[in-house]
C-alpha positions in Angstrom: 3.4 51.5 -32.3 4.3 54.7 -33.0 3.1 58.0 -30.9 2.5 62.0 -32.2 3.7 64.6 -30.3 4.2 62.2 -27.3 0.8 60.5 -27.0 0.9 56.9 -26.9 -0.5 55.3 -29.7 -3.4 53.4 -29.6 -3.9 49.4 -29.7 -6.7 48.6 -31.0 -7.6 45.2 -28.6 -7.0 48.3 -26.2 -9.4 50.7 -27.3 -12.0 47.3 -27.8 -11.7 46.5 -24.0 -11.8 50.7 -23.2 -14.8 50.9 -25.0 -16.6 48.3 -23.6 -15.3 49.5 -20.2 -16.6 53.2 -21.0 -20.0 51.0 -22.0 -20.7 49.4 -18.7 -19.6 52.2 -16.5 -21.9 54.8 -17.8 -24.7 51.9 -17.8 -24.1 51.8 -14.3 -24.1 55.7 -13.6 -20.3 55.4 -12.4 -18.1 57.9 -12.8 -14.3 57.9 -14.5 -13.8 58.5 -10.7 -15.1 55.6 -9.3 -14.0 53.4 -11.3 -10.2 54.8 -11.3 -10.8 54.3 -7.3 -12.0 50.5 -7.8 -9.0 50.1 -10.5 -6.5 51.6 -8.2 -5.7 54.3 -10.6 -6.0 58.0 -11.3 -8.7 59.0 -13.0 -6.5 60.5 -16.2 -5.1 57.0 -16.2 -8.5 55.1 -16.0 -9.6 57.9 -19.2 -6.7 57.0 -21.0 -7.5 53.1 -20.1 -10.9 53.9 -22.1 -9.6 56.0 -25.3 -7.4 52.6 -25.9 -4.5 54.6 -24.5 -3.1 52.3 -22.0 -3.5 48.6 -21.3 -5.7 46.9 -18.3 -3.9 43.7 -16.6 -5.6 40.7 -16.2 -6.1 42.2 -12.0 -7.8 45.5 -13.6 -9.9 43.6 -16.1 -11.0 41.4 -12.9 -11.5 44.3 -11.0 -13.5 45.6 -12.9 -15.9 43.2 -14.0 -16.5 41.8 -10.3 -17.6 45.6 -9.2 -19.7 46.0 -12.4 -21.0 42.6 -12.0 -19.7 41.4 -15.5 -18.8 38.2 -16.9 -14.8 38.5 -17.9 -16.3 38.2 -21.6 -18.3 41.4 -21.3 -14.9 43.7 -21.5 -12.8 41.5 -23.2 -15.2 40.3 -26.6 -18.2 41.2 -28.4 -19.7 37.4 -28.0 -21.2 35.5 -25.3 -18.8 32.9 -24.0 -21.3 30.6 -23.6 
């Protein structure tokens, strides 16, 4: 995956999950700073975690659903896993 003028390029399983990460947060009223805190990360690196520009672990993922109150399936697909 290529980058332009030293942006990374964007994965698109990546921007799925950041999408649906965006999705649930503003459904909550959280901000890019909250969740960045909850994530352990900054909150350029949580924004770039949403535009598909960087990859959540399996931890952050985790993270992430247990504060939003998520099933794992609500970042990571489209479908009910059950």
């Amino acid at each position: 995956m290529g980058t332009v003028l030293g942006f990374p390029g964007v994965d698109p399983s990546d921007a799925a999950v950041g999408a649906r990460l965006r999705r649930w947060r503003e459904e909550r009223g959280w901000s890019v700073e909250d969740m960045a805190r909850l994530l352990d990360m900054t909150p350029e690196e949580e924004r770039r975690a949403e535009a598909g520009r960087a990859h959540l672990d399996s931890l952050q993922i985790g993270a992430a659903t247990t504060a939003l109150r998520l099933p794992i399936w609500a970042l990571v697909s489209d479908t009910r896993a059950y």
